[in-house]
C-alpha positions as CSV (number, residue, x, y, z in Angstrom):
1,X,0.0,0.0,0.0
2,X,1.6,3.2,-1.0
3,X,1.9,5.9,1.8
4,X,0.3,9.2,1.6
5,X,1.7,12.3,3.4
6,X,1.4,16.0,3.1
7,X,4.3,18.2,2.2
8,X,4.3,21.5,3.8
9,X,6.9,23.8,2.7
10,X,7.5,26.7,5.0
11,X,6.3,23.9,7.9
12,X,8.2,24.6,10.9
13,X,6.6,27.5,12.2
14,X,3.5,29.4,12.3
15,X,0.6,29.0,9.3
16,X,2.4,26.0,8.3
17,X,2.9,24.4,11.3
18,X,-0.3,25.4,13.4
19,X,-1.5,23.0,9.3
20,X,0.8,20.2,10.4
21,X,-0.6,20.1,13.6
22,X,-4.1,19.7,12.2
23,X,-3.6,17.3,9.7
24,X,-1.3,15.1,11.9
25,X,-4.2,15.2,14.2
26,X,-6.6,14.0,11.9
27,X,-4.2,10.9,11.2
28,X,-2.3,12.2,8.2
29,X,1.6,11.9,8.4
30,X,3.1,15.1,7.0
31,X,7.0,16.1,5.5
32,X,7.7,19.4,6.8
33,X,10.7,21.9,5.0
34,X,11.9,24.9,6.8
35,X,15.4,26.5,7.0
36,X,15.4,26.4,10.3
37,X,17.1,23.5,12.2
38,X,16.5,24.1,15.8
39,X,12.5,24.9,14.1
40,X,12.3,21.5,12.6
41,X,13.8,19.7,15.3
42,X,10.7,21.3,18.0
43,X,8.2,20.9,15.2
44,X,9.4,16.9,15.2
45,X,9.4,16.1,19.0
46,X,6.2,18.1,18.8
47,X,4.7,15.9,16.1
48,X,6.2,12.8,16.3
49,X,6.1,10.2,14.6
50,X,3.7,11.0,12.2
51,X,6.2,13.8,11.0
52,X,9.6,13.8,9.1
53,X,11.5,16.9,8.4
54,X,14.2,18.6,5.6
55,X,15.8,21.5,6.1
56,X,16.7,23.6,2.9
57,X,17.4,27.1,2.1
58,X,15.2,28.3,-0.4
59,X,16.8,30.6,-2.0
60,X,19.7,28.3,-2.9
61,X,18.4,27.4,-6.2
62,X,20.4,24.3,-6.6
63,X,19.0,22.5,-3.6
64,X,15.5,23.3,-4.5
65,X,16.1,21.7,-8.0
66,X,17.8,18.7,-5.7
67,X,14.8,18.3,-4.0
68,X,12.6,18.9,-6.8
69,X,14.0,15.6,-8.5
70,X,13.8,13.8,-5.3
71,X,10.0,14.6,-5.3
72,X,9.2,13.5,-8.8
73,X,10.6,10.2,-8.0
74,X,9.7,9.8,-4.7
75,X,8.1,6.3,-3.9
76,X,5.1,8.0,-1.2
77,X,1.6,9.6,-2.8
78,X,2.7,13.3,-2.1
79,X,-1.3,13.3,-1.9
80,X,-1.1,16.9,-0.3
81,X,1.0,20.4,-0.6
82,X,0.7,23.4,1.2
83,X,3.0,26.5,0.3
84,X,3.2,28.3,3.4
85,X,7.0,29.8,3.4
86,X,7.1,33.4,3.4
87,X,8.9,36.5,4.6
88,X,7.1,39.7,5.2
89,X,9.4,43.2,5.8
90,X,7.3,46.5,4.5
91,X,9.7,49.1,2.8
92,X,9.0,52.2,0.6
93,X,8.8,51.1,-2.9
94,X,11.4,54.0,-3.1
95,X,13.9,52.4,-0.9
96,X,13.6,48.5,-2.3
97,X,16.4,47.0,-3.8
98,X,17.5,43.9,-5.7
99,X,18.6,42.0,-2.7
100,X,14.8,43.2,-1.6
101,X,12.9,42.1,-4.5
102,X,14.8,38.7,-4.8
103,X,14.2,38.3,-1.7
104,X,10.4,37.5,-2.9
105,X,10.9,36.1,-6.1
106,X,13.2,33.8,-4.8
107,X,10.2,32.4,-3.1
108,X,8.3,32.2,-5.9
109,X,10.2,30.4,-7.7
110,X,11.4,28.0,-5.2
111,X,7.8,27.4,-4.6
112,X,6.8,27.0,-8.5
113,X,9.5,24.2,-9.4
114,X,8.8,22.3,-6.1
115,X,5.2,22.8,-6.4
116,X,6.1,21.4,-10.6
117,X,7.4,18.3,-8.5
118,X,5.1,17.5,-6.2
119,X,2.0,17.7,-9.0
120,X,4.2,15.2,-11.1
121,X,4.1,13.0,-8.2
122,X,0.5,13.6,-7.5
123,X,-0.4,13.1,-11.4
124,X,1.4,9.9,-11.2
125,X,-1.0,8.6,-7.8
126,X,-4.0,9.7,-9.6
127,X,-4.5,13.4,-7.9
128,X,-3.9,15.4,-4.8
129,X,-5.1,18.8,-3.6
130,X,-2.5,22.0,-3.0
131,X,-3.3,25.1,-1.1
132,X,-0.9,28.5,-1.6
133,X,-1.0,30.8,1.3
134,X,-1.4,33.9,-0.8
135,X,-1.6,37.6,1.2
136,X,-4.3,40.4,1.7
137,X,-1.6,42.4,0.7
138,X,-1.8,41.1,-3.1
139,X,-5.4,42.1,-3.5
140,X,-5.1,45.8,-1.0
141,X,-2.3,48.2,-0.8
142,X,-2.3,49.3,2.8
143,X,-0.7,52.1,3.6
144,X,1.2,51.4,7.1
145,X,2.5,48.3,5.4
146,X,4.6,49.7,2.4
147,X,4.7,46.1,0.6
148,X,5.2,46.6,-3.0
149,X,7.6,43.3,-4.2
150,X,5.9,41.4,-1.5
151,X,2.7,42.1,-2.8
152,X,3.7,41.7,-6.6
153,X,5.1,37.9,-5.4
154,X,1.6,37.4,-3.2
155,X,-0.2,38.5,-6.8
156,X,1.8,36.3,-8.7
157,X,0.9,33.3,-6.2
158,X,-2.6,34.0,-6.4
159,X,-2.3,34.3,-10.5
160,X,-0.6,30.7,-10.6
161,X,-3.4,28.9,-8.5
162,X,-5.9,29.7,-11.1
163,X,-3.6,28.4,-14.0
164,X,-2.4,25.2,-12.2
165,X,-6.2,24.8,-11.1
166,X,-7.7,24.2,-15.0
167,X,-3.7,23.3,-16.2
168,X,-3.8,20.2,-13.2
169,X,-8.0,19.4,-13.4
170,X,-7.4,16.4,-15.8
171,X,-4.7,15.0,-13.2
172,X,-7.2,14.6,-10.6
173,X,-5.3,18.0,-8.9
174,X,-7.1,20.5,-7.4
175,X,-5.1,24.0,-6.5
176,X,-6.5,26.5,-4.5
177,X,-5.3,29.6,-2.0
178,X,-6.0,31.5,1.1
179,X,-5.4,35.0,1.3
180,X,-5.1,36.2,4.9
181,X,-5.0,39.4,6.3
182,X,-2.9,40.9,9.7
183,X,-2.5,37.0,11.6
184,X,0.2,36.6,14.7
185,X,2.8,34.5,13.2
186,X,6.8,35.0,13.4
187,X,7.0,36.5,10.3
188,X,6.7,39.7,11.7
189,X,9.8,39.3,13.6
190,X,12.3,40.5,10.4
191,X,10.8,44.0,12.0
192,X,8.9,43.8,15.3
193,X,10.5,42.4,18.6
194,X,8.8,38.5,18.2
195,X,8.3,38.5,22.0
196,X,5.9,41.6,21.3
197,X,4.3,40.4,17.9
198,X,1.1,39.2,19.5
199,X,0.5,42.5,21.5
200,X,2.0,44.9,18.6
201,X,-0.3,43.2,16.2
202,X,-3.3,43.3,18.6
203,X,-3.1,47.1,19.2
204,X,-2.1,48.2,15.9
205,X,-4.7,46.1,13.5
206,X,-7.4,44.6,15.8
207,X,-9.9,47.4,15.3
208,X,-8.6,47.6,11.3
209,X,-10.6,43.7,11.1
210,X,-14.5,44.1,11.1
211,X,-14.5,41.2,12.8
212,X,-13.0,43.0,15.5
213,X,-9.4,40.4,16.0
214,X,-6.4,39.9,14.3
215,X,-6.1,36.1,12.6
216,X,-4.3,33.2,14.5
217,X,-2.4,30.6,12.7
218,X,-5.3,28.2,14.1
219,X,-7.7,30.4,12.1
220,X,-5.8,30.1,8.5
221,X,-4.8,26.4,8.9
222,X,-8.8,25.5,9.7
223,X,-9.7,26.6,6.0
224,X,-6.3,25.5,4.8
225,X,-7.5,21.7,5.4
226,X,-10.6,22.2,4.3
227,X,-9.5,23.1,1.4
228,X,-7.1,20.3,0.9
229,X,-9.6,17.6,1.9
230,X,-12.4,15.7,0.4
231,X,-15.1,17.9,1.6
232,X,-14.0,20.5,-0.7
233,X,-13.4,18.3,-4.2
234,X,-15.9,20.2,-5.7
235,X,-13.0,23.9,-4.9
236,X,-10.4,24.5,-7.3
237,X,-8.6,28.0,-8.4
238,X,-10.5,29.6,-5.3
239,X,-8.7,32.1,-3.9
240,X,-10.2,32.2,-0.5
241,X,-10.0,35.7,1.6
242,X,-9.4,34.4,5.1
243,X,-9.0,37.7,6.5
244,X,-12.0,39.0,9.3
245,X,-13.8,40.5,7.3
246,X,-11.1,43.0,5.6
247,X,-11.9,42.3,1.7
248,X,-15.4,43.0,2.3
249,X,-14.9,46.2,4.1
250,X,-12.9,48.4,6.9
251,X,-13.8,50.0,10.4
């Protein structure tokens, strides 16, 4: 019997973990990539054995197309993906540079050729379901939050659901994304003191939420099972706004 798991790239820490912890709940062993060591190491004793881990450096291009290869030809059903890696640090678009903008698109494309991978796998097994954690930020343009290359990569992550979504439909593939708004996750460390995120976050962008809350990772990772599940096979090329209420309108 071949073995399913869930890859989860970005895995060791917030969005992507608090998914982990969900899915290994529900029974499903999951492969978590971070670049993290010490990360991956709590996320394992945390998980268990229903976990494995890889630690990689996604910008280094040549170990993403390493893994990549690994992942077509890997002997598990990669029945599930979840793109959950990110790096968030707001900057005039006046003030960005390369190292700034590669920054993102290195990302990106670390996340398109494993993604390529993984959906060869899935094709191979007879289907899967992927989920992108897209942004807010690539639909709004806030203006505390100066996020211009982040926002064009977030865009660009929401563009390539939709195309993998009817590109992947005769594979048995389904490709969605959630796009949340302001959620308490360590990302916000590159810029605010991560002992202070939750309380920063809270009194800066609670009342900004109709809803009246920032998100929690708990929050993000609900939908993002959902969407990867059976009870959504009838979802693909959804961008989902996960976001209290921000999309729809502001306080």
């Amino acid at each position: 019997m071949t073995t399913e798991t869930a890859l989860i790239i970005g895995g060791s820490s917030g969005m992507g973990l608090e998914t982990a912890r969900q899915l290994v709940k529900a029974g499903q062993h999951v492969t978590l990539l971070g670049s993290s060591a010490s990360k991956l190491e709590a996320a394992k004793a945390e998980l268990g054995a229903h976990a494995e881990t890889r630690q990689i450096d996604l910008m280094d291009f040549a170990a993403v197309q390493t893994l990549a290869a690994e992942l077509k030809a890997d002997s598990r059903h990669l029945s599930k993906l979840v793109n959950a890696a990110g790096v968030f640090v707001p900057k005039p678009f006046l003030e960005h540079g390369l190292e700034d903008y590669d920054r993102y698109m290195g990302l990106n494309r670390a996340a398109f050729f494993l993604t390529q991978a993984v959906a060869a796998n899935m094709a191979g097994y007879g289907g899967g379901s992927i989920v992108n954690i897209g942004s807010m930020w690539a639909k709004q343009a806030i203006k505390a939050t100066p996020s211009s290359a982040y926002s064009m990569a977030k865009a660009g992550l929401h563009a390539l659901t939709q195309h993998l979504a009817m590109e992947l439909a005769d594979h048995g593939i389904r490709v969605n994304a959630v796009a949340p708004a302001v959620v308490v996750t360590p990302i916000y460390g590159a810029f605010i003191d991560p002992a202070q995120i939750e309380d920063t976050l809270s009194a800066g962008f609670d009342s900004f939420h109709p809803i009246g809350r920032v998100g929690r990772p708990a929050d993000i990772a609900a939908t993002v099972v959902h969407l990867l599940s059976d009870q959504a096979a009838w979802v693909t090329g959804a961008i989902w706004d996960v976001d209290g209420g921000v999309m729809a309108g502001r306080n």
